[in-house]
N, C-alpha and C positions, 0 to 999 in steps of 0.2 A: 582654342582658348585665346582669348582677345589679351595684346602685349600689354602691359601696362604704361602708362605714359606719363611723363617727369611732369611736375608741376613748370607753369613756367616761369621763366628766368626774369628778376626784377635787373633791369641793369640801372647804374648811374649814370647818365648821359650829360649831369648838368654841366659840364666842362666843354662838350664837344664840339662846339665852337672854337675856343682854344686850340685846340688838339687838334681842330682841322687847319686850322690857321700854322701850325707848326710841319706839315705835312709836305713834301716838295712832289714835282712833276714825274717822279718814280714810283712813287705811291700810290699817284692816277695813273699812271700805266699798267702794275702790278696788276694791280682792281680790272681795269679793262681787259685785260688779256686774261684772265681768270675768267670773268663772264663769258669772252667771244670763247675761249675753248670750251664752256661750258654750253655753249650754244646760244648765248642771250644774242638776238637777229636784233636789238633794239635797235632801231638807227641813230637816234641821236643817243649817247651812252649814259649822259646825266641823267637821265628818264629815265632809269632801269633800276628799279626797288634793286634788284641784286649788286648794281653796283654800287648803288647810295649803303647796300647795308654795309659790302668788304671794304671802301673806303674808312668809311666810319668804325669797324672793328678795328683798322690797322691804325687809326688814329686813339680810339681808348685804348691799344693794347690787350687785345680778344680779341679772341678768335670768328671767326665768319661764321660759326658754327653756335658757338655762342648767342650772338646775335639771332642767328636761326632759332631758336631756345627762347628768346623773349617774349614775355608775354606782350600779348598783342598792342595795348596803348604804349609800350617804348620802344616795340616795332615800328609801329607809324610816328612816331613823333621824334626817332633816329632818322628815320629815312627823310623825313619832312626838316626838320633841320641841318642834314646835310644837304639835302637839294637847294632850299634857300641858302644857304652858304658859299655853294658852287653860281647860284644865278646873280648871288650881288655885286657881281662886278657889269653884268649884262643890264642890271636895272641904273646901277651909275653911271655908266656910258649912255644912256637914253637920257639920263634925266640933264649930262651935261652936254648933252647936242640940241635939246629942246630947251 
């Protein structure tokens, strides 16, 4: 008998900008050491949909699991707005040396 499966999850992400902006250097550590014991080999870490997603949950307040649960366009468009979030410091440092 095939399990049945939860529809998925609408999250509200329009904030998370915000709420990653409130987030200090323990939060990215949390998130990183959850992956590497999960086995994420990423090398570089902000690459790694797993850890853009537990960032991002521990910034809305939800769970990683949660996040797991969402339906797919607020899955990519969590993890894609956290990444952009994490590289805008990378893209202002370029633009103020050039």
């Amino acid at each position: 008998m095939e399990e049945a499966k939860a529809a998925p999850k609408k999250i509200d992400y329009t904030n998370l900008e915000q709420k990653l902006e409130e987030l200090n250097a323990t939060a990215f550590q949390r998130a990183e050491r959850a992956c590497r014991i999960a086995s994420d080999a990423t090398p570089d870490i902000l690459y790694s949909g797993n850890f853009r997603a537990r960032l991002a949950a521990e910034a809305l307040g939800i769970s990683y699991e949660e996040i797991q649960q969402a339906d797919l366009r607020s899955y990519t468009m969590i993890v894609e707005i956290t990444l952009n979030f994490l590289l805008q410091n990378l893209g202002e440092e370029i633009r103020r040396k050039n």
